[in-house]
C-alpha positions as protocol buffer text, in pm:
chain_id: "A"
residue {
  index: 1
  type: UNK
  ca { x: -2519 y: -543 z: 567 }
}
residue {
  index: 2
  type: UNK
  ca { x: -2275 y: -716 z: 728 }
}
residue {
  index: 3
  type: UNK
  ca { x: -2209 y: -669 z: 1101 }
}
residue {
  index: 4
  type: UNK
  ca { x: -1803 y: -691 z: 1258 }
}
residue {
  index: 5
  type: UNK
  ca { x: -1828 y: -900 z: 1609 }
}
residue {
  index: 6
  type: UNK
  ca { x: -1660 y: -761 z: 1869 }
}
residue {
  index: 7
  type: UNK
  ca { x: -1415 y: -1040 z: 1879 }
}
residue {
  index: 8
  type: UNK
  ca { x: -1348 y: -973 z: 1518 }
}
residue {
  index: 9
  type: UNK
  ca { x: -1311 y: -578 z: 1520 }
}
residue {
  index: 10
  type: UNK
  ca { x: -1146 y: -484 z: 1850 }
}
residue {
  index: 11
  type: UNK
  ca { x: -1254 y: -162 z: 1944 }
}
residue {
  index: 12
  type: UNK
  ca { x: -1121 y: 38 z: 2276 }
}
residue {
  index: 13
  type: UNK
  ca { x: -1362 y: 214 z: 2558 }
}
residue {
  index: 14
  type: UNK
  ca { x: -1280 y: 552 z: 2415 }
}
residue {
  index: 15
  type: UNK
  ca { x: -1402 y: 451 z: 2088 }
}
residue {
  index: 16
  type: UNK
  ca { x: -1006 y: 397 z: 1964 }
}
residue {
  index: 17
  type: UNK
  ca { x: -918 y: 109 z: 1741 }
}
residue {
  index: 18
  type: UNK
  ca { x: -764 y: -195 z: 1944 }
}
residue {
  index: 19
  type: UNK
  ca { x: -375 y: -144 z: 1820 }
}
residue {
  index: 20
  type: UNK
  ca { x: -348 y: 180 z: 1698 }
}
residue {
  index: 21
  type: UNK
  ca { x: -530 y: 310 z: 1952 }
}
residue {
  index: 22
  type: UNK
  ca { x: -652 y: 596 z: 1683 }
}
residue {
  index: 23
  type: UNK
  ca { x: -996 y: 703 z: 1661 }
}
residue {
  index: 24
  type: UNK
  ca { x: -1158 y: 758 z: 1337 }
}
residue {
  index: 25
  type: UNK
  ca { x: -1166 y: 1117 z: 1299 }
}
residue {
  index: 26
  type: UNK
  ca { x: -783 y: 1132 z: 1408 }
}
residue {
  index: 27
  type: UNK
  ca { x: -707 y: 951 z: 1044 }
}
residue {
  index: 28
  type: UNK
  ca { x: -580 y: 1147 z: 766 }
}
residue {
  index: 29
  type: UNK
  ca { x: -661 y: 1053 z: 407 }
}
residue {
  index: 30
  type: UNK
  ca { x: -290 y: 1096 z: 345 }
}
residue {
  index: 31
  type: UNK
  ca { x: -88 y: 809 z: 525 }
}
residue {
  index: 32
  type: UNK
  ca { x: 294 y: 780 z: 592 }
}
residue {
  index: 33
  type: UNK
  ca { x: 405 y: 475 z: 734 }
}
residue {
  index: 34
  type: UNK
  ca { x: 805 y: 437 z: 871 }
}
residue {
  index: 35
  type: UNK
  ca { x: 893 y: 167 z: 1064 }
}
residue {
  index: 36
  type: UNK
  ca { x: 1119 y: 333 z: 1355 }
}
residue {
  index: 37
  type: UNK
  ca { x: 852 y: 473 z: 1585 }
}
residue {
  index: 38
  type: UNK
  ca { x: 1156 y: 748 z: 1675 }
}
residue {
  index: 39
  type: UNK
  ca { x: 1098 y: 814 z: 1290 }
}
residue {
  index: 40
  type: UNK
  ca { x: 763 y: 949 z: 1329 }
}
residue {
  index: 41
  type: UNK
  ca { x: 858 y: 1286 z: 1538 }
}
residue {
  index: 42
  type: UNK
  ca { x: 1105 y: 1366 z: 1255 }
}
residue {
  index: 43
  type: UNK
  ca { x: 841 y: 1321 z: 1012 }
}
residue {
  index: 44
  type: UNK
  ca { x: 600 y: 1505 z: 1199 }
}
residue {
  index: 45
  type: UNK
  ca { x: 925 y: 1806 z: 1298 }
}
residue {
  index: 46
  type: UNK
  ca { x: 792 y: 1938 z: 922 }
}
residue {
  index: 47
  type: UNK
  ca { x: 465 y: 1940 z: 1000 }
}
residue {
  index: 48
  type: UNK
  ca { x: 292 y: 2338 z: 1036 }
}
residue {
  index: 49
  type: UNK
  ca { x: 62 y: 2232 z: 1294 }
}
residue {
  index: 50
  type: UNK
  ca { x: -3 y: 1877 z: 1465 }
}
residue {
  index: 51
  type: UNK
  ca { x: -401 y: 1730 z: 1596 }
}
residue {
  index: 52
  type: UNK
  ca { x: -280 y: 1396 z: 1811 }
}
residue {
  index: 53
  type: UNK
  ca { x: 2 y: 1215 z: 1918 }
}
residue {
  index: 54
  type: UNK
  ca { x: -97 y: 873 z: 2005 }
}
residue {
  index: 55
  type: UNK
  ca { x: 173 y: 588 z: 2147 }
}
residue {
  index: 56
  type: UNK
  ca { x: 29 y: 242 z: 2196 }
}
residue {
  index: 57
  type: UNK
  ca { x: 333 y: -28 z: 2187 }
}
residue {
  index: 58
  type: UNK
  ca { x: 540 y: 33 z: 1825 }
}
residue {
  index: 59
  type: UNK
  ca { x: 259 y: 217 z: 1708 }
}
residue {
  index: 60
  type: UNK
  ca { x: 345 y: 573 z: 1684 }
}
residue {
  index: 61
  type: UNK
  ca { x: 84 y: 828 z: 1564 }
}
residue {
  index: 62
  type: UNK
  ca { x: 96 y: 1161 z: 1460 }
}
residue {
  index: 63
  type: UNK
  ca { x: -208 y: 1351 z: 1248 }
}
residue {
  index: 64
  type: UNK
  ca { x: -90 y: 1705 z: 1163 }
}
residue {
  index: 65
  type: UNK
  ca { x: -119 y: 1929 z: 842 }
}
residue {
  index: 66
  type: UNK
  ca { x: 181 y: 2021 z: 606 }
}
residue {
  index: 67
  type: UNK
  ca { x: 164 y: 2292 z: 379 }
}
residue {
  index: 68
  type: UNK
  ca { x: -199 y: 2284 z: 338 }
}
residue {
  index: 69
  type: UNK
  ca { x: -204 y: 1904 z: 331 }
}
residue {
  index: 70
  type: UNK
  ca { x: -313 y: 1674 z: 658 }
}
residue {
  index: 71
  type: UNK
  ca { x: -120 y: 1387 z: 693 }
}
residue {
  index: 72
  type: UNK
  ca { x: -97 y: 1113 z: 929 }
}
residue {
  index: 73
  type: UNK
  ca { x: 222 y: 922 z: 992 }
}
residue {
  index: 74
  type: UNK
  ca { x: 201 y: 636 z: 1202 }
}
residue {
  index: 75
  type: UNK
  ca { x: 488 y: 330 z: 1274 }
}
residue {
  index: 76
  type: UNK
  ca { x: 445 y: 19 z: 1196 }
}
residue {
  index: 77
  type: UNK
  ca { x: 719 y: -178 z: 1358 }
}
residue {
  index: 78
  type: UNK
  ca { x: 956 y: -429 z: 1129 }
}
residue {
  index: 79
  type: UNK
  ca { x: 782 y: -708 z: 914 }
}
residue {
  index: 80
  type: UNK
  ca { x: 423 y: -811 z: 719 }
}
residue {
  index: 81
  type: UNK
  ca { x: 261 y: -892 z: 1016 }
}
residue {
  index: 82
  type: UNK
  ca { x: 251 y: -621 z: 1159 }
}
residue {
  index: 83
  type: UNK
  ca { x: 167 y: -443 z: 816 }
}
residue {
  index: 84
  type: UNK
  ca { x: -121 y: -658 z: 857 }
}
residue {
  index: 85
  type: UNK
  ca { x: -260 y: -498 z: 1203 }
}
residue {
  index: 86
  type: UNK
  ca { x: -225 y: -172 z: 1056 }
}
residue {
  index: 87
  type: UNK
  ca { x: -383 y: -204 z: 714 }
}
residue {
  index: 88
  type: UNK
  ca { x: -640 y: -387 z: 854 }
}
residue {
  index: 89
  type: UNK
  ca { x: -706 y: -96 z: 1128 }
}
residue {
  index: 90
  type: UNK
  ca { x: -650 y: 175 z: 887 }
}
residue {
  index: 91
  type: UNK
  ca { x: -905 y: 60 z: 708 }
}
residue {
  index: 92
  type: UNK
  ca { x: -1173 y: -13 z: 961 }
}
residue {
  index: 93
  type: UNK
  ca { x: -1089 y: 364 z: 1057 }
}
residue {
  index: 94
  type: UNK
  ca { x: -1208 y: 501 z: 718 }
}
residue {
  index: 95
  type: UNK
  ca { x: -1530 y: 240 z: 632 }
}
residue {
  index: 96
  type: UNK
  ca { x: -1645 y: 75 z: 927 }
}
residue {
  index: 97
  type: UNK
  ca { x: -1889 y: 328 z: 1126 }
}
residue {
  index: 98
  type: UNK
  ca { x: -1758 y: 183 z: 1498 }
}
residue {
  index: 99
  type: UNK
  ca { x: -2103 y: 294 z: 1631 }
}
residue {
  index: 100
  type: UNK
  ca { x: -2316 y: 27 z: 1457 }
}
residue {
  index: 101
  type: UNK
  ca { x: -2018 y: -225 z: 1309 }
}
residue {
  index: 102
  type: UNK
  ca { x: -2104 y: -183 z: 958 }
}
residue {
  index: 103
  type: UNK
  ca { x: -1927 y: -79 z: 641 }
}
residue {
  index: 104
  type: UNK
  ca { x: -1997 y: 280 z: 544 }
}
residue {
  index: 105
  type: UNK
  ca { x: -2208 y: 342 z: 214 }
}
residue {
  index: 106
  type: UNK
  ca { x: -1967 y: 591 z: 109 }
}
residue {
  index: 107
  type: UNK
  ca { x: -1602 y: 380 z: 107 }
}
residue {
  index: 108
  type: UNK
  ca { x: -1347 y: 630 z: 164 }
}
residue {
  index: 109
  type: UNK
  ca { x: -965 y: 550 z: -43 }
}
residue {
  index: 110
  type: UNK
  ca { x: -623 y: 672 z: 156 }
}
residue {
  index: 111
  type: UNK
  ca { x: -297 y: 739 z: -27 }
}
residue {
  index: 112
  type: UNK
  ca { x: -24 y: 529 z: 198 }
}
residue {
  index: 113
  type: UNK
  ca { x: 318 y: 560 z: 129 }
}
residue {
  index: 114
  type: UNK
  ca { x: 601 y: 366 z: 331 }
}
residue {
  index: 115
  type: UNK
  ca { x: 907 y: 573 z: 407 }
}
residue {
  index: 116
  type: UNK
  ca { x: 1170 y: 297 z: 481 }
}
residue {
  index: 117
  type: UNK
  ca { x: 1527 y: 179 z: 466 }
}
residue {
  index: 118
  type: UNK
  ca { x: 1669 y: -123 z: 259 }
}
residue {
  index: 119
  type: UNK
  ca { x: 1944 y: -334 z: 95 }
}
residue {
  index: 120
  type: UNK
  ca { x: 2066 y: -261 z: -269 }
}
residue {
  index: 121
  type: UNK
  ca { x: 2079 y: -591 z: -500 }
}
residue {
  index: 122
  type: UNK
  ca { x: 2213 y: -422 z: -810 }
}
residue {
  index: 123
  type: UNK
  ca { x: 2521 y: -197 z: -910 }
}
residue {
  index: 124
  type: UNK
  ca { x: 2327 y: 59 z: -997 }
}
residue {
  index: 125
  type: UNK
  ca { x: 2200 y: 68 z: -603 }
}
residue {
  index: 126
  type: UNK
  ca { x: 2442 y: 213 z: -440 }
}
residue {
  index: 127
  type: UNK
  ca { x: 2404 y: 339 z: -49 }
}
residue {
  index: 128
  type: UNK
  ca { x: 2193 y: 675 z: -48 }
}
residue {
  index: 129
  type: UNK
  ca { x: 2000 y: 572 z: -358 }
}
residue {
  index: 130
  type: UNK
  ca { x: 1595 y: 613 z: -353 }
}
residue {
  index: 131
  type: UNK
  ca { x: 1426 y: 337 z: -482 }
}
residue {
  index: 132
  type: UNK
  ca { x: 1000 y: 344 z: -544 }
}
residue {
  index: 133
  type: UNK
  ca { x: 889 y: -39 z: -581 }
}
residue {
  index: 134
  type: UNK
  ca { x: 705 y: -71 z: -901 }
}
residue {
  index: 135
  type: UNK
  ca { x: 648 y: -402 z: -802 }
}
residue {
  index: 136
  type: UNK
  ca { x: 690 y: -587 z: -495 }
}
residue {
  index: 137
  type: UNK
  ca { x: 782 y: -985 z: -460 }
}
residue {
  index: 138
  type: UNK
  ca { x: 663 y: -1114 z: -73 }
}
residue {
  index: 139
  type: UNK
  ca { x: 866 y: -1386 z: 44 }
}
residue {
  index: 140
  type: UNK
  ca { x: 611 y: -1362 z: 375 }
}
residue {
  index: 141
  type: UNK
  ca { x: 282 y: -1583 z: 223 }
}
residue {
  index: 142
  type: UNK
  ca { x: 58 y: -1313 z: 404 }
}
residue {
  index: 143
  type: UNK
  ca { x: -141 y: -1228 z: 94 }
}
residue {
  index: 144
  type: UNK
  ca { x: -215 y: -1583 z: 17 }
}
residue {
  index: 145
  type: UNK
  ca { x: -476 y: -1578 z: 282 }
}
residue {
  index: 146
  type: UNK
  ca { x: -663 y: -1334 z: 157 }
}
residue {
  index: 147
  type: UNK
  ca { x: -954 y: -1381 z: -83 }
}
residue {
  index: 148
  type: UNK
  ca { x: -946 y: -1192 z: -454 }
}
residue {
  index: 149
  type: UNK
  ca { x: -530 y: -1245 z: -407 }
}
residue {
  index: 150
  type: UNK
  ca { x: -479 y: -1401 z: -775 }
}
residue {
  index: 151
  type: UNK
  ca { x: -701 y: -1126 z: -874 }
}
residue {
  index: 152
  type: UNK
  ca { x: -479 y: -834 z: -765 }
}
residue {
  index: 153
  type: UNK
  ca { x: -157 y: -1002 z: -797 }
}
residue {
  index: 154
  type: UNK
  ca { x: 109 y: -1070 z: -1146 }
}
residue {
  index: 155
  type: UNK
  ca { x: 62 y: -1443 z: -1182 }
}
residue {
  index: 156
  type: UNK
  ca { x: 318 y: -1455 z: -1479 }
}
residue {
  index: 157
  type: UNK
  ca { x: 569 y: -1307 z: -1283 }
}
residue {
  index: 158
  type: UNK
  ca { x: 530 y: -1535 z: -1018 }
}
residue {
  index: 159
  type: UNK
  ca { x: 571 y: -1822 z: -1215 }
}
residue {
  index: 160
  type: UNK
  ca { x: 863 y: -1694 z: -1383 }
}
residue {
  index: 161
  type: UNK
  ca { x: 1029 y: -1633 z: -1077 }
}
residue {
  index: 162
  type: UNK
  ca { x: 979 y: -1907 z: -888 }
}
residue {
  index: 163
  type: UNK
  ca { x: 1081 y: -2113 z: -1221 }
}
residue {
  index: 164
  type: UNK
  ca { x: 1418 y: -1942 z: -1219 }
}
residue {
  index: 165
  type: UNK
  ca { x: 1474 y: -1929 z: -851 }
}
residue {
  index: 166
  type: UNK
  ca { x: 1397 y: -2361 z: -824 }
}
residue {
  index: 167
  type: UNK
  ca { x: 1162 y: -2273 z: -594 }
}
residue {
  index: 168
  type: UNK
  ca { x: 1164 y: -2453 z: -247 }
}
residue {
  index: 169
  type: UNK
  ca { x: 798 y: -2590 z: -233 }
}
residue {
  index: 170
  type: UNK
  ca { x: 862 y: -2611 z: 184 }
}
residue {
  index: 171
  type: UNK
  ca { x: 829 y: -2235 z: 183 }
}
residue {
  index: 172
  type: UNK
  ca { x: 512 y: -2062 z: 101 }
}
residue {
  index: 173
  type: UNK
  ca { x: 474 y: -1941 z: -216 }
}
residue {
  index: 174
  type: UNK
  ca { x: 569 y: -1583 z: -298 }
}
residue {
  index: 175
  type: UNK
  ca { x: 325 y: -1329 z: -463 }
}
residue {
  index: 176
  type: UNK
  ca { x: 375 y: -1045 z: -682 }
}
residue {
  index: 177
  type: UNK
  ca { x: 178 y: -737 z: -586 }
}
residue {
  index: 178
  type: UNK
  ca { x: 223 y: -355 z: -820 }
}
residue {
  index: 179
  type: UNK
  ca { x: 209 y: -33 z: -613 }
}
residue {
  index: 180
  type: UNK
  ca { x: -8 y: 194 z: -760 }
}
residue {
  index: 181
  type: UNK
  ca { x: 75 y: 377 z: -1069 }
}
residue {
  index: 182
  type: UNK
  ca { x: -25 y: 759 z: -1033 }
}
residue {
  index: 183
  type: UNK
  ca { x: 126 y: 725 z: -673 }
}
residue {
  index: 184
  type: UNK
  ca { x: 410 y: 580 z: -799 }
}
residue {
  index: 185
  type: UNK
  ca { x: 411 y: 878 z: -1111 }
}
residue {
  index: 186
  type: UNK
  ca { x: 369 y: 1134 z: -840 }
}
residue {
  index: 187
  type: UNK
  ca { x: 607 y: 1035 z: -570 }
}
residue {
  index: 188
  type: UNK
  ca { x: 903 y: 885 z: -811 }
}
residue {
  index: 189
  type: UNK
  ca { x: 885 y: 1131 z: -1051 }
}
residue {
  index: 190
  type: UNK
  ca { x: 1264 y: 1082 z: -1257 }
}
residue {
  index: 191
  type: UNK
  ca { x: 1461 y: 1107 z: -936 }
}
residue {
  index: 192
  type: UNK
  ca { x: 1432 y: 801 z: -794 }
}
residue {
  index: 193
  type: UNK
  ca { x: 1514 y: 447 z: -941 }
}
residue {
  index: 194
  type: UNK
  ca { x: 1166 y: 225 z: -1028 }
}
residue {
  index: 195
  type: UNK
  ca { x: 1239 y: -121 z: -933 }
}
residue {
  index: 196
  type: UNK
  ca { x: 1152 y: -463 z: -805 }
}
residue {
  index: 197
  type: UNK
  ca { x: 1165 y: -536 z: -440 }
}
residue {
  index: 198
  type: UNK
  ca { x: 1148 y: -823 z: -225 }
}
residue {
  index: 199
  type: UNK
  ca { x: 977 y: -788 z: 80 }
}
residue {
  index: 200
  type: UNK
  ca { x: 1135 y: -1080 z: 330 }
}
residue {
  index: 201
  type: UNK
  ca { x: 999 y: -1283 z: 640 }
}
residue {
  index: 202
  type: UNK
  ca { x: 1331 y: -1203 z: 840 }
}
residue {
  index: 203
  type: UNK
  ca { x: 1639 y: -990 z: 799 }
}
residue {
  index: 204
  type: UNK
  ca { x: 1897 y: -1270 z: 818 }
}
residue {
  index: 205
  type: UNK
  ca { x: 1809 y: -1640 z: 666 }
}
residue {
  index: 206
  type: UNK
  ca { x: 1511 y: -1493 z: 420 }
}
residue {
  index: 207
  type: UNK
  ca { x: 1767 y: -1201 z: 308 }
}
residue {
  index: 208
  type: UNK
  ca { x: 2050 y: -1466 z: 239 }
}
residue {
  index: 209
  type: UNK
  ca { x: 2267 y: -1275 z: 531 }
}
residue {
  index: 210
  type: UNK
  ca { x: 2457 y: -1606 z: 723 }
}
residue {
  index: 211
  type: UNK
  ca { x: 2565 y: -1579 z: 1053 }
}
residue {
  index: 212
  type: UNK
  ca { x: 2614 y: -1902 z: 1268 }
}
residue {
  index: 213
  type: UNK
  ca { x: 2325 y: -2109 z: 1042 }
}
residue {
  index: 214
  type: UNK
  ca { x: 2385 y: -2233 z: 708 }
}
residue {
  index: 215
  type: UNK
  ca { x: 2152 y: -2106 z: 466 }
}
residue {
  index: 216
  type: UNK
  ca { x: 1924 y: -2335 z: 284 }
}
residue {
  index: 217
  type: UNK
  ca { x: 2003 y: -2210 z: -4 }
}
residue {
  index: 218
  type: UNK
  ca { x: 2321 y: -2042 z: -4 }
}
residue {
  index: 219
  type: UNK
  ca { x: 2291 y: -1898 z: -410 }
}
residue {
  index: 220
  type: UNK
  ca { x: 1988 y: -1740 z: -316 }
}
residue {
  index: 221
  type: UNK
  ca { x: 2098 y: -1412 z: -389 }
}
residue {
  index: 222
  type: UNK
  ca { x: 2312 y: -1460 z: -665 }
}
residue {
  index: 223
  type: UNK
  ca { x: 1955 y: -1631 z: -822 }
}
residue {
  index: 224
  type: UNK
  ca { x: 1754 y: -1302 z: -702 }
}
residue {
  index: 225
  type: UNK
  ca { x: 2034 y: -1090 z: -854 }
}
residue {
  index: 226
  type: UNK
  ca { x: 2035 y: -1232 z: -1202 }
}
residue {
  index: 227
  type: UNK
  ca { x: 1658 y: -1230 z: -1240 }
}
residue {
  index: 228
  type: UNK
  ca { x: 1502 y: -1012 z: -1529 }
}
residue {
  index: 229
  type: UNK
  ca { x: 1117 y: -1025 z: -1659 }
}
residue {
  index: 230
  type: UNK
  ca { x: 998 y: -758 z: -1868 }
}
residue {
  index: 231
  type: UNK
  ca { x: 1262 y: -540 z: -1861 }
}
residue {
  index: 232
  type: UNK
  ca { x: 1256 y: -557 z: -1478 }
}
residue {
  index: 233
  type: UNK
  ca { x: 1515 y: -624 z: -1247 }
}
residue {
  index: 234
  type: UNK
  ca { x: 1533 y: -698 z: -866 }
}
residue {
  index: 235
  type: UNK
  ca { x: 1676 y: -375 z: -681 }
}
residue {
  index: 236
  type: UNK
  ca { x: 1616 y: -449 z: -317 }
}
residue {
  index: 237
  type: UNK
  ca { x: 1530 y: -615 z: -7 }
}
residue {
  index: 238
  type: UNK
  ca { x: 1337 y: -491 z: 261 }
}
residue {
  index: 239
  type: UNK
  ca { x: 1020 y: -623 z: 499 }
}
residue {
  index: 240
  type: UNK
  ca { x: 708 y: -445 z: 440 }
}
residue {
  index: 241
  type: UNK
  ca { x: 611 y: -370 z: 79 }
}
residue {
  index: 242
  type: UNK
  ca { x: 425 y: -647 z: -58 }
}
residue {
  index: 243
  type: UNK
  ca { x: 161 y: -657 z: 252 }
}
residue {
  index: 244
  type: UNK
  ca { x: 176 y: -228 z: 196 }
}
residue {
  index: 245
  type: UNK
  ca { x: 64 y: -264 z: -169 }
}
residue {
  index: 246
  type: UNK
  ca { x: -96 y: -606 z: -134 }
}
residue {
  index: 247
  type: UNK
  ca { x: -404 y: -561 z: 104 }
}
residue {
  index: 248
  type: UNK
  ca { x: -406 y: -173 z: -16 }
}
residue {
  index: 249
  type: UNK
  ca { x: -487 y: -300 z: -317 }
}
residue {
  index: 250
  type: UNK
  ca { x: -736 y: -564 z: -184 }
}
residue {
  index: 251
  type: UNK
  ca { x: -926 y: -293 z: 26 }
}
residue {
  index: 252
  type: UNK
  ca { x: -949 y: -8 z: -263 }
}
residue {
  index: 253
  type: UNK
  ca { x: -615 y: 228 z: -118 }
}
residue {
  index: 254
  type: UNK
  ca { x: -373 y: 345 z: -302 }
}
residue {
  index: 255
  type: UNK
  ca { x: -18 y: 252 z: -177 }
}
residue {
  index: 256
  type: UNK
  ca { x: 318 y: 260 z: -256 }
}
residue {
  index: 257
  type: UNK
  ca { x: 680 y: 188 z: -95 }
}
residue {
  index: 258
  type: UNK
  ca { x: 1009 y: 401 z: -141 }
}
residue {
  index: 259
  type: UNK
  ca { x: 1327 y: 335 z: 14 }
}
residue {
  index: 260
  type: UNK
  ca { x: 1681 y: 511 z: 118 }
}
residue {
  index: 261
  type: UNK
  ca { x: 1964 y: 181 z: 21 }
}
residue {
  index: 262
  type: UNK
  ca { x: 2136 y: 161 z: 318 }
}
residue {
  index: 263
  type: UNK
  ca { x: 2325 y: -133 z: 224 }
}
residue {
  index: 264
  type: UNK
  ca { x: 2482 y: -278 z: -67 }
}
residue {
  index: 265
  type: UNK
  ca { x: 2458 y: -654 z: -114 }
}
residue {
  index: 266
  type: UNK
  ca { x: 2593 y: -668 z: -428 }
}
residue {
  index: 267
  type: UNK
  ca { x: 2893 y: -448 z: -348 }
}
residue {
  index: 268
  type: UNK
  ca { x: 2911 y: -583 z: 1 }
}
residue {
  index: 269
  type: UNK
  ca { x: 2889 y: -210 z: 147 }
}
residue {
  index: 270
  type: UNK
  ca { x: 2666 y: -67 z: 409 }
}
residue {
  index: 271
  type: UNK
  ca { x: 2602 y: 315 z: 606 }
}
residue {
  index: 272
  type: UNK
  ca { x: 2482 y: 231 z: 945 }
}
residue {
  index: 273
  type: UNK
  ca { x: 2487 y: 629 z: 1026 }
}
residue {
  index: 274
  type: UNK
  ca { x: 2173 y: 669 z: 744 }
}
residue {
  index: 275
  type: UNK
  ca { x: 1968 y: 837 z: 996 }
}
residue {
  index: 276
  type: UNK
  ca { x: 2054 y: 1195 z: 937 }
}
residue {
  index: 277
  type: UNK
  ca { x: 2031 y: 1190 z: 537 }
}
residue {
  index: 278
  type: UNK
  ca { x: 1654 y: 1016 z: 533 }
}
residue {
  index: 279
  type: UNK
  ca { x: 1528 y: 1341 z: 596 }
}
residue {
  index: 280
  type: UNK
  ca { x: 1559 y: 1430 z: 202 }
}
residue {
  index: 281
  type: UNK
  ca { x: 1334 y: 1164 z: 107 }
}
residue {
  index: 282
  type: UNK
  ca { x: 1132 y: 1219 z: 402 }
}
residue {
  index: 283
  type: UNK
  ca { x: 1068 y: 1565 z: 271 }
}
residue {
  index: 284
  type: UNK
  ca { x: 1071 y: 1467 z: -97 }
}
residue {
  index: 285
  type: UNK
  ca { x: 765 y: 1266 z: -29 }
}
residue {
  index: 286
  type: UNK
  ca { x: 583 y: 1545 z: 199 }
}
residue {
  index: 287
  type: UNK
  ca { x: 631 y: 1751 z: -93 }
}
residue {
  index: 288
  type: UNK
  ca { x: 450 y: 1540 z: -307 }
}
residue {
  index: 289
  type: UNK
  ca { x: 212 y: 1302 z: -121 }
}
């Protein structure tokens, strides 16, 4: 059986992992994940009763029950690497017994859905619309160090896209990743739009926005815009899907994104005041996580 080393699992003197600073038994099987740590308390405002409520750095964590249901919803901070240090945690939480270092016999699966924000590609994505990412695109490479990543990943996609967007070969090559299907089924249902989403390195250059830097490639958008496969369009930008459903689906979770458009690419139109009408898909998804 193999054995973690303490320089490769990081765990605290109160028995807490090293960035979460959760313990074990503090982890829910259901998992929300937001970005804003200031998110998390109005997650957690719906909750009936609340166990913990942990702060270490962005990493804000709250394990409560809701309607019957415990939940834990926990920041993550912006971008895939820091999806990364939390997938990787949450995991060790569930199946690694901290007292010995060694994968528990019986592997336990969470449900993890992210509750973000993110830019509309498409006409039909106007600000305010909910979007669950069928699929998700990462521009980020994070997945491609990961063994068992072809395995979990739409290789004909890939190559489709990156055939129609001329791909750069001085950036790393992107990987398609699917969320999971009965999560998808049970948090979509026919209210929100099912779509395609690229999850970007950066929220400038890698989302085509230029400021005072020329873009390398300044029909980068227009490209993303216009691209179809199966049926299946590109709705969105954001920056933490693909890692979400990508090492969820290398570690046996089930995982899912879903988004509130808060800006329109496409139509060039954006609501910075979002934060008071989140709340409905906040709630839609406690209602059905």
């Amino acid at each position: 059986m193999k054995y973690f080393e303490p320089s490769e699992l990081l765990i605290n003197e109160d028995g807490s992992i090293f960035h979460l600073h959760v313990k074990p038994e503090q982890l829910a099987d259901n998992v929300i994940l937001v970005g804003d740590p200031g998110r998390v308390p109005t997650v957690a405002a719906h909750f009936d009763e609340k166990e913990c409520d942990i702060e270490s750095r962005e990493f804000h964590t709250i394990t409560g029950s809701y309607k019957g249901k415990r939940i834990t919803v926990l920041s993550t901070g912006i971008g895939c690497d820091n999806i990364d240090i939390v997938l990787n945690e949450l995991d060790a939480l569930a199946n690694i017994d901290f007292k010995t270092r060694t994968e528990k016999e019986q592997l336990r699966s969470l449900n993890i859905v992210r509750i973000g924000t993110c830019g509309g590609l498409q006409p039909f994505t106007p600000t305010g619309t909910f979007i669950a990412s069928v699929k998700s695109i990462g521009f980020d490479g994070l997945l491609n160090f990961y063994a068992g990543r072809n395995e979990v990943c739409d290789l004909d996609f890939e190559k489709a896209f990156k055939e129609h967007m001329k791909w750069n070969p001085q950036l790393c090559d992107p990987y398609v990743i699917d969320a999971d299907k009965n999560l998808i089924d049970r948090i979509a249902c026919d209210d929100m739009v099912r779509g395609v989403t690229i999850a970007c390195g950066g929220f400038f250059g890698p989302q085509g926005r230029e400021l005072r830097i020329p873009l390398a490639d300044p029909n980068q958008n227009e490209k993303v815009e216009t691209f179809e496969y199966d049926g299946l369009k590109i709705t969105n930008f954001e920056m933490e899907s693909s890692a979400v459903a990508g090492l969820s689906a290398l570690l046996g979770h089930k995982a899912m994104t879903c988004c509130m458009v808060i800006a329109n690419r496409w139509a060039k139109s954006a609501n910075t005041g979002y934060k008071n009408t989140i709340d409905t898909l906040i709630q839609t998804v406690l209602d059905r996580i």
